[in-house]
C-alpha positions as CSV (number, residue, x, y, z in Angstrom):
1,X,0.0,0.0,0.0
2,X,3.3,2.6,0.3
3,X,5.0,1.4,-2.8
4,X,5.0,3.0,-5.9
5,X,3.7,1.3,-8.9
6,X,6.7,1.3,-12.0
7,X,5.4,-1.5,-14.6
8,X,3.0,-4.2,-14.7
9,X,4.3,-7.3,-17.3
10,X,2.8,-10.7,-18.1
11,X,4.9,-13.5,-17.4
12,X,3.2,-16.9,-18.2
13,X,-0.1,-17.2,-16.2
14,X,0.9,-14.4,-14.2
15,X,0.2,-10.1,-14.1
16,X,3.8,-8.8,-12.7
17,X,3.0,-5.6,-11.4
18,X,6.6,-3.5,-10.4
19,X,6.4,-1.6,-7.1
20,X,9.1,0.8,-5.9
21,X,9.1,0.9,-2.1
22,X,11.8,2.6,0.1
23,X,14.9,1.7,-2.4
24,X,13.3,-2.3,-2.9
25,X,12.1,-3.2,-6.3
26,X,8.7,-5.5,-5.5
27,X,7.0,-8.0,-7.6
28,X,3.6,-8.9,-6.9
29,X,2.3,-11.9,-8.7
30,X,-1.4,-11.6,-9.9
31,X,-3.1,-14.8,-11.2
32,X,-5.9,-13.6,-13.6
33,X,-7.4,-17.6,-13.6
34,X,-8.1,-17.6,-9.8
35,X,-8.3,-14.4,-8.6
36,X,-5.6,-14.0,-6.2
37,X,-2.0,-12.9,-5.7
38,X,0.3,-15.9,-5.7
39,X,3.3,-14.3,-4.3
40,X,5.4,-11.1,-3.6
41,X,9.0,-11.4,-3.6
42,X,12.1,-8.8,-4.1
43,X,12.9,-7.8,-7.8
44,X,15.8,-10.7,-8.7
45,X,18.2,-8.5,-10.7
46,X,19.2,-11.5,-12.1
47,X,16.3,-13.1,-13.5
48,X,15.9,-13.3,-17.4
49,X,12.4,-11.4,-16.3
50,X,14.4,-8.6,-16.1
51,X,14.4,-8.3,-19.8
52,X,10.5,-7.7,-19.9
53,X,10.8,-5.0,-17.6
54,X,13.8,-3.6,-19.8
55,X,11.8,-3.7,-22.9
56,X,9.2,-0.9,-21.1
57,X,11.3,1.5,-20.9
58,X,11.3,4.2,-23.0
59,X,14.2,6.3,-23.7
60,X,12.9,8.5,-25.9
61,X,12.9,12.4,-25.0
């Protein structure tokens, strides 16, 4: 509730949405088929995820 939503992507059967809280990257894990969020974790840096997350940014002024 005191993050700051960045991104939402889909990842398999799953909405990631991106939250910025403190200086923490969160993933929340929504599962459109039953309703529910499956998990929050910390953003893994090193997940090949990353590169959906990459591919939203814009770097066009």
């Amino acid at each position: 509730m005191e993050g700051t939503f960045v991104v939402a992507i889909r990842y398999y059967s799953h909405k990631i949405n991106l939250y910025l809280l403190g200086d923490d990257y969160v993933e929340v894990f929504y599962n459109h088929k039953h309703d529910r969020i499956d998990k929050i974790e910390y953003l893994n840096h090193q997940h090949t995820r990353m590169k959906f997350y990459l591919d939203q940014i814009n770097f066009d002024l």
